[in-house]
C-alpha positions as CSV (number, residue, x, y, z in Angstrom):
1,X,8.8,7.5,3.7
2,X,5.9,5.2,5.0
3,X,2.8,6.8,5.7
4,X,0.6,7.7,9.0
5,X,-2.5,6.3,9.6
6,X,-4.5,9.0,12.0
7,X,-7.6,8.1,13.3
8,X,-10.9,9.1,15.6
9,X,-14.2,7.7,16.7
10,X,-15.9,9.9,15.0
11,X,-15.2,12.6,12.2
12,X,-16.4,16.4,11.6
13,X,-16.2,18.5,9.3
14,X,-14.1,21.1,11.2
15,X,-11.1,21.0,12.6
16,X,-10.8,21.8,16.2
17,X,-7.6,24.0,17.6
18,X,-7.5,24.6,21.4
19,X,-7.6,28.1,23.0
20,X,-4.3,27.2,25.0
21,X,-2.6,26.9,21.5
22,X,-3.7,30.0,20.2
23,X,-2.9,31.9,23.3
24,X,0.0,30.2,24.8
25,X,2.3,28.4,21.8
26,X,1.1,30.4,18.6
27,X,2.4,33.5,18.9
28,X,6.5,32.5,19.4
29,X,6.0,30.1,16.6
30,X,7.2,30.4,12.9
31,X,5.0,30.0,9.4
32,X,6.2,26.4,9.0
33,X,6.0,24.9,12.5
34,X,1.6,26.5,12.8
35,X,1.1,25.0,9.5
36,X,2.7,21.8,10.5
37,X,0.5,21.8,13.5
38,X,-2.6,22.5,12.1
39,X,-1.9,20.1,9.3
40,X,-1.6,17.0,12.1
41,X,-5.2,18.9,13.6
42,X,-6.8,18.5,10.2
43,X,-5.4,15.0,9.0
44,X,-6.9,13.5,13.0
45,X,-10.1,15.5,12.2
46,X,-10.8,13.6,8.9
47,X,-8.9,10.3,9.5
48,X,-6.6,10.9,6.6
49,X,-3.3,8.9,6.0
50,X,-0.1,11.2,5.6
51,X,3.4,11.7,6.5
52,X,6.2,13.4,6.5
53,X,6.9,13.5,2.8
54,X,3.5,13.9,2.3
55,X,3.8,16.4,4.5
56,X,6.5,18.5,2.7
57,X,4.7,18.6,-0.9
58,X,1.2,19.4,0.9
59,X,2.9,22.6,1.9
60,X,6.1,22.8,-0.7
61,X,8.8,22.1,2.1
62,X,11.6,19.6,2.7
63,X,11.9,16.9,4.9
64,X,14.3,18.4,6.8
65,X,11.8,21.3,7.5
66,X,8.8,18.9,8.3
67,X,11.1,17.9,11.2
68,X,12.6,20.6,12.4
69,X,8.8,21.5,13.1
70,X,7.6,18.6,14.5
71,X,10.9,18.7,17.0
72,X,10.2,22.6,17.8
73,X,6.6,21.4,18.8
74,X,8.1,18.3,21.1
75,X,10.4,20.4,22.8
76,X,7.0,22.4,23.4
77,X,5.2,19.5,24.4
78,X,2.8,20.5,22.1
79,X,3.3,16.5,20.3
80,X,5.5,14.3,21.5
81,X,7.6,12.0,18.5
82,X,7.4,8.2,19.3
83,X,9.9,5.9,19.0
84,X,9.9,2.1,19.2
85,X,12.5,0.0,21.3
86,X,14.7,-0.2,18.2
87,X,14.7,3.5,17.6
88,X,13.3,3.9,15.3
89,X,9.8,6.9,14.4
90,X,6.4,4.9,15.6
91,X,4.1,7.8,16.0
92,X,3.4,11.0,16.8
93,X,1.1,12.3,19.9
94,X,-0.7,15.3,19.9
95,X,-0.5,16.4,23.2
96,X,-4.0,17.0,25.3
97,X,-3.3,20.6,25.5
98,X,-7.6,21.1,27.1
99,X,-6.7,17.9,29.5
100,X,-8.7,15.8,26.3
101,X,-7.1,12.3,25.9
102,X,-4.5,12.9,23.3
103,X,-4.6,11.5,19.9
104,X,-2.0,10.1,18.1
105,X,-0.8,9.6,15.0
106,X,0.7,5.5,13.9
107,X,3.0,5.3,11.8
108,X,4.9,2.0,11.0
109,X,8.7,1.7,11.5
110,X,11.4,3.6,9.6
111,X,14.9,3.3,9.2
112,X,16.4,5.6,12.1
113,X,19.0,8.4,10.8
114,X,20.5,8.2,14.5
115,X,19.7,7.5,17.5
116,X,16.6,8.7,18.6
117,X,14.5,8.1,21.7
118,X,11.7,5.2,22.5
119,X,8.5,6.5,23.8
120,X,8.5,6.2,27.6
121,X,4.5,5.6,28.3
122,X,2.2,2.8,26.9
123,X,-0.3,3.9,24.4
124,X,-2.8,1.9,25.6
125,X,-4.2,1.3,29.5
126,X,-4.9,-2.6,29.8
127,X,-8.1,-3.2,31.0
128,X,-6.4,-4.9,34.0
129,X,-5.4,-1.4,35.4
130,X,-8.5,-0.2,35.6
131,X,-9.2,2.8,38.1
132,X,-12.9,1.8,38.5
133,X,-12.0,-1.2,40.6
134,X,-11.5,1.5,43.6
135,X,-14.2,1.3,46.4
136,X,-15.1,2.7,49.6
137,X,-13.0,0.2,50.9
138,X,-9.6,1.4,49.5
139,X,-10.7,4.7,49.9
140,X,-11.0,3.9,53.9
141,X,-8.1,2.0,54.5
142,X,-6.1,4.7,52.1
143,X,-7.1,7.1,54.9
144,X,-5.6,5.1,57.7
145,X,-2.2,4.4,56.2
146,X,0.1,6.5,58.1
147,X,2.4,7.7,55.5
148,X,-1.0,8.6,53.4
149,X,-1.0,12.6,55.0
150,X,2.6,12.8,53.9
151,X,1.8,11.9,50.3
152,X,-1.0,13.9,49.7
153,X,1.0,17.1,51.3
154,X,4.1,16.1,49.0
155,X,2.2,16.1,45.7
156,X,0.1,19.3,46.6
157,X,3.3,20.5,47.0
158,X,4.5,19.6,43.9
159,X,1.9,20.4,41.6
160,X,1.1,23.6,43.0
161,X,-2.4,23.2,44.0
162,X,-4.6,21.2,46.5
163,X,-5.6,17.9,45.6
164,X,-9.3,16.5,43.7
165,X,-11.1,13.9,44.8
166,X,-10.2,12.5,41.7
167,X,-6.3,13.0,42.4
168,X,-6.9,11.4,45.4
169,X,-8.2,8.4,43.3
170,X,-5.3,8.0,41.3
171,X,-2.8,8.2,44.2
172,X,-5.2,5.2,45.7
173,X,-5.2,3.4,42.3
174,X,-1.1,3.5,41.8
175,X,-0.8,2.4,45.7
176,X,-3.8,-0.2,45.6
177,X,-3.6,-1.3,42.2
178,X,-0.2,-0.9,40.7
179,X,0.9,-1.8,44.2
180,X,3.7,1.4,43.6
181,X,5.1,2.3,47.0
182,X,5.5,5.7,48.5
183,X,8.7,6.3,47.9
184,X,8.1,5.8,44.0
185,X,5.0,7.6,43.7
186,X,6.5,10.9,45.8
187,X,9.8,10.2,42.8
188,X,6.7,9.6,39.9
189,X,5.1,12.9,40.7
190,X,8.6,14.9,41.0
191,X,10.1,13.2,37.6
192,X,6.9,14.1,36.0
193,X,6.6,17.9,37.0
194,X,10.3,18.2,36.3
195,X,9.0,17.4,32.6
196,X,6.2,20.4,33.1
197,X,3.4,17.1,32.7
198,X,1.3,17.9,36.0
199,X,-1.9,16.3,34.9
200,X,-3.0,13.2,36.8
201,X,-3.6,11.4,33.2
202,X,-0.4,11.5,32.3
203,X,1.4,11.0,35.5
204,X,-1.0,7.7,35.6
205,X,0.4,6.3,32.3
206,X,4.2,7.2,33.6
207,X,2.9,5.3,36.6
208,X,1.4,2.2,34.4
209,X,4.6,1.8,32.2
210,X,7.1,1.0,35.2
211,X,4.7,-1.0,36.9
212,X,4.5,-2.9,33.4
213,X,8.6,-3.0,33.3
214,X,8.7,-4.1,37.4
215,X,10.2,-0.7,38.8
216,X,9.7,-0.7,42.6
217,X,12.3,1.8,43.6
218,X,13.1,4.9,42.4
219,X,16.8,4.0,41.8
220,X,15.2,1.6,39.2
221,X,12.8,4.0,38.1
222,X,15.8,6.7,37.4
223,X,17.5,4.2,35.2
224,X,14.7,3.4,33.3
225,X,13.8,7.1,32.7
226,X,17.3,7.6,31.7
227,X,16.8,5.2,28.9
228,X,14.2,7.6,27.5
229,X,15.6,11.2,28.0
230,X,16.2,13.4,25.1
231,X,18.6,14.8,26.5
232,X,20.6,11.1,26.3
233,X,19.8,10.8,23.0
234,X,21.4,13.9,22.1
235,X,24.4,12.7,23.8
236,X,24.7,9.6,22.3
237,X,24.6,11.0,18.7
238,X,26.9,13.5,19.4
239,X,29.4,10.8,20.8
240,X,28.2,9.2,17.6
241,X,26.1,6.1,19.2
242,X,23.4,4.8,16.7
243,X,21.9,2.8,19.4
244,X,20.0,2.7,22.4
245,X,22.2,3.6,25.3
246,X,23.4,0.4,27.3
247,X,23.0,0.8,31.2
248,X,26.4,2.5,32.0
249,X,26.4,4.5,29.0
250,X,22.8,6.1,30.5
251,X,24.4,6.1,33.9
252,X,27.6,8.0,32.4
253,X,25.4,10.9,31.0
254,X,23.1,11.1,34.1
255,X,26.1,11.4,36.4
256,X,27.2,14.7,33.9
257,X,23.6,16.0,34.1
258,X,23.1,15.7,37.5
259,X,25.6,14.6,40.0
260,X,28.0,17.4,37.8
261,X,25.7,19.6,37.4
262,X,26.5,20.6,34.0
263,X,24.1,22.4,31.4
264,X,23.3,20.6,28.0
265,X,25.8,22.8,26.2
266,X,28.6,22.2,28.4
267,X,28.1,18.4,27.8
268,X,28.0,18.7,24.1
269,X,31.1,20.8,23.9
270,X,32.6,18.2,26.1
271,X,31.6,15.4,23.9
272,X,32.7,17.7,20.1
273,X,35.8,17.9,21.7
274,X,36.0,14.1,22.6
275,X,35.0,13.1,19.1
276,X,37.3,15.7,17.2
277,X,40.4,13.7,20.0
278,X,39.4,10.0,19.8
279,X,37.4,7.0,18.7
280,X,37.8,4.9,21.4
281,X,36.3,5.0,25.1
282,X,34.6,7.9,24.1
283,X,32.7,7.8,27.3
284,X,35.4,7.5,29.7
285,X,37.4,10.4,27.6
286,X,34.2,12.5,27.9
287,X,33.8,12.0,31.4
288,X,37.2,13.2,31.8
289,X,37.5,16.3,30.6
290,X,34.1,17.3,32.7
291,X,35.6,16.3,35.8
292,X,38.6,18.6,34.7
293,X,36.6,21.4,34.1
294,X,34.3,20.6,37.1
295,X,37.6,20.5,39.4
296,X,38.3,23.7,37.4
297,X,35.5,25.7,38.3
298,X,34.1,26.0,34.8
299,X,30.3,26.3,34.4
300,X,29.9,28.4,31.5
301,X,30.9,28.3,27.9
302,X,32.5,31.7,28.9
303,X,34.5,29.8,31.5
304,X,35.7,27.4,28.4
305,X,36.2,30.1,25.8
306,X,38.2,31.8,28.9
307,X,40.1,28.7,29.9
308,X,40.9,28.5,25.8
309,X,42.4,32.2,25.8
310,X,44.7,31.5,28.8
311,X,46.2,28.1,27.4
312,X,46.7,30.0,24.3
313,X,48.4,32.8,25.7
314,X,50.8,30.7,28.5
315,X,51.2,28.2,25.4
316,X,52.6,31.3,23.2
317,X,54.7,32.2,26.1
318,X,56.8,29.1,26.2
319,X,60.3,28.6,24.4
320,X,59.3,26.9,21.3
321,X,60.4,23.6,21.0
322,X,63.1,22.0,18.4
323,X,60.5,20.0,16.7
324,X,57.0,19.4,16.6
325,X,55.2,16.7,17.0
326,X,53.8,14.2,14.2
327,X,50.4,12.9,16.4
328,X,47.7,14.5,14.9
329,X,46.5,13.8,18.5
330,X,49.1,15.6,20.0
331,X,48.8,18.8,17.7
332,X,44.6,19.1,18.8
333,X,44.8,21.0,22.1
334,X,42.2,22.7,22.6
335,X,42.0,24.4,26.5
336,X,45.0,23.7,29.2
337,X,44.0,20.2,29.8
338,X,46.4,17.5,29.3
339,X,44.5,15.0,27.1
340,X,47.1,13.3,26.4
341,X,47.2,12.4,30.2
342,X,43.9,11.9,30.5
343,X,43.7,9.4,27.4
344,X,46.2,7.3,29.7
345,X,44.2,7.6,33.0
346,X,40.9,6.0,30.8
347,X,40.1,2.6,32.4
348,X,40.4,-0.3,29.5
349,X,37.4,-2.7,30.0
């Protein structure tokens, strides 16, 4: 596997590890996953190359276990794995855990094993967006803009906590400079707490990255987070998708997340049975059998495994028939849902 390339301005010969990692993520971690972490901590420290194989014989793991760690520690937010348009591994962040710029960790492209989630921020600020450019001037005419008390009252209320001066900057710079309106910011700040980021560093860079891609609304904003949530990629490869979602394919899984309301496991018990039933239309076969269990009341695997039991049992109930059917299709039913129907009901595009 290629190699990282990690790099600082300037190198020591210690390796620093934050408080908020020893007190907060340490102690519900495993052996492997603290000396992973560390390991990343030591290679920025001294500017050393490595990666994940390197990785593995350092410490006398697999593969497999190197990235099982380094996904424990994204869910954590404690790194987050990078990925390139294409899919495919670009880096790794370590996450500014002491509100410290983060560093991170290049690493050229590698063959994708499936689909796997593009980073959603720019690594780099151009200088063209450049907070400093604020003055007295936008801070005065910020002031007067009536929906400005309305803002500032929304994002207190969404971080928790009253606002700095400097927060007050950054509102000013993504108004002023990125030219972001209201209505996109108040959607910014929400999308980015609803991901547990409430510092102003990282909601700026969110903030850069759509103004870079020409968001203006938060309808456009949504779509072009959806293209970046985990949560899609986990869909997609359990659908088995290989590639970036395509625009309804992201809208499809946002409409079971959301508009549904169904939990992550529902969805991929959804999508298992979909694969085990089809290969075609996978999507609109998927979406079918959540709004069946949605119309059915179901919003627990309980609910399913309870659905399950009661098909079973008015299935045993029935007079059995003279002969049974040849379609393996028709032999895999799994709950009381008639698939079958539902197969026919899937639009054709």
């Amino acid at each position: 596997m290629n190699s990282l390339t990690v790099s600082q301005d300037s190198h020591a010969g210690v390796t620093m590890l934050s408080n908020c990692f020893i007190d907060e993520y340490m102690k519900d971690a495993n052996d492997a996953q603290i000396k992973v972490y560390l390991y990343l901590l030591r290679c920025v420290a001294a500017g050393l190359p490595t990666g994940i194989s390197a990785i593995a014989d350092h410490f006398n793991y697999t593969e497999k276990d190197i990235l099982r760690a380094l996904q424990y520690w994204d869910r954590k937010q404690v790194v987050s794995l990078l990925y390139n348009d294409a899919g495919k591994l670009a880096g790794i962040r370590l996450e500014n855990l002491d509100s410290r710029p983060a560093d991170i960790i290049s690493m050229p492209p590698a063959s994708p094993v499936t689909a796997q989630a593009p980073c959603a921020e720019p690594e780099n600020v151009p200088a063209s967006y450049d907070k400093s450019v604020i003055t007295l001037d936008h801070i005065r005419a910020f002031k007067q803009q009536e929906k400005t008390s309305e803002l500032v009252f929304i994002t207190e209320q969404y971080l928790g906590k009253p606002l700095s001066t400097e927060n007050i900057r950054s509102i000013i710079f993504m108004t002023d400079v990125l030219h972001l309106s209201t209505d996109l910011i108040d959607y910014l700040v929400q999308y980015c707490v609803d991901r547990g980021k409430k510092d102003f560093h990282y909601i700026e860079k969110v903030a850069i990255s759509w103004a870079q891609a020409g968001v203006s609304t938060p309808k456009e904003a949504a779509l072009a987070a959806a293209r970046y949530d985990k949560n899609i990629y986990a869909v997609m490869n359990a659908l088995g998708r290989t590639s970036a979602p395509t625009q309804k394919e992201a809208s499809y899984i946002q409409k079971w997340f959301q508009e549904y309301g169904f939990p992550y496991d529902i969805i991929m018990e959804a999508c298992e049975r979909c694969v085990l039933a089809t290969d075609k239309h996978r999507f609109e076969y998927t979406d079918g059998i959540l709004q069946n269990w949605r119309d059915s009341g179901v919003h627990t695997m309980q609910d399913i495994a309870d659905a399950d039991t009661a098909f079973q049992k008015k299935k045993s109930s029935r007079p059995a028939k003279s002969a049974a059917s040849t379609n393996a299709f028709h032999q895999f039913r799994q709950n009381e849902y008639n698939y079958d129907e539902l197969l026919k009901k899937v639009k054709i595009n």
